[in-house]
N, C-alpha and C positions, 0 to 999 in steps of 0.2 A: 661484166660482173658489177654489180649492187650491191650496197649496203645500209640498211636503214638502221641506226641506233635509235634508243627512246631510252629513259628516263635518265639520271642524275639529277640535278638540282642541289639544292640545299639544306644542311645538316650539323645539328649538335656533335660533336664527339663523344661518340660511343654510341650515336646512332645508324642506323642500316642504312641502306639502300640497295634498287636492283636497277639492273644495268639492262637492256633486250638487244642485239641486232640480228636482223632477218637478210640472209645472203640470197638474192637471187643471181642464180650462175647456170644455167642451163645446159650451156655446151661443155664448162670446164669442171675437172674434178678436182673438187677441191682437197688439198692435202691437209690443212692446218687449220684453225680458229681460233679467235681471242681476243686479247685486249691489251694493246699498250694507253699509255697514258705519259701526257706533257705537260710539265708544271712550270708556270713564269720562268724565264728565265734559264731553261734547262733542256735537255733533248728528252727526244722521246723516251722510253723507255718499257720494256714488255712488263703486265703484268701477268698475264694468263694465255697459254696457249693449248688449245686440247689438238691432240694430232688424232689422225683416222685410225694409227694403229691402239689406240685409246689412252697413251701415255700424255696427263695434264702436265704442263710446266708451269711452275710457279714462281713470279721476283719472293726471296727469300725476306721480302720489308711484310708481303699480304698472305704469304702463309699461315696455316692455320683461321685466319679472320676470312681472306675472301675464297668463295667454291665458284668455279667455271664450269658451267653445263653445256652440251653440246646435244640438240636433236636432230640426227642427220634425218627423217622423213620430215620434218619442216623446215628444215637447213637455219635452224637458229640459235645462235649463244648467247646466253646468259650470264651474267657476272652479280654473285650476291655477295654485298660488301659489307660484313656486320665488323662492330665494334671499330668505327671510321676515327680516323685523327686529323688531325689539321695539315700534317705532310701529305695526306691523301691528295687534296686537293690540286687538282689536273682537270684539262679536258683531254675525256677519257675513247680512247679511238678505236672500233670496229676494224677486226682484221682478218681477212682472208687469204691464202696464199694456195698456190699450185707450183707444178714444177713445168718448166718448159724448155725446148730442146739451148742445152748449156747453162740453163742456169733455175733460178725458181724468181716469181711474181705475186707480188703483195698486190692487195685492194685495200681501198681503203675506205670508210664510215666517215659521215662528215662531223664526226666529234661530239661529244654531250660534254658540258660543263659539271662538274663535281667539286662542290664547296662544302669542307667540313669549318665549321666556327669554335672557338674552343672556350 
């Protein structure tokens, strides 16, 4: 399994940005998608998860502000992130997960940087 992230960069507060990763996974079905995100100093932590049964989880800091899309015929999620603050700022990690016999398996996106300046 694959994961290619693209955009973040850098940003005013109270500016947008949109997040893309494209999962190539061919043999495996994928269960889950989304987006954690690690900021200096800190572990990771989830911001968005869309599952196949179609229930999004959201960290209760990006609610409301960021929407998680999921296209399973492209196998691609999206993260758009309006009204950004300067806690935002993380590199923002591409995530896919399956289940496998005993336990479940994460992939992982090699990371986009996300800089809000305030």
């Amino acid at each position: 399994v694959q994961l290619q992230a693209s955009g973040g960069g850098l940003v005013q507060a109270g500016g947008s940005l949109t997040l893309s990763c494209t999962v190539s996974a061919s043999d495996v079905k994928i269960f889950a998608m989304g987006w954690y995100r690690q900021a200096p100093g800190s572990e990771r932590e989830l911001v968005a998860l869309i599952y196949t049964t179609g229930l999004t989880q959201y960290a209760d800091s990006v609610k409301g502000r960021f929407t998680a899309s999921r296209d399973t015929n492209k196998n691609t999620v999206g993260l758009q992130m309006n009204d950004l603050r300067p806690e935002d700022t993380a590199v923002y990690y591409c995530n896919a997960g399956h289940f496998i016999a005993g336990g479940y398996e994460n992939f992982w996106g090699q990371g986009t940087l996300v800089t809000v300046s305030s």
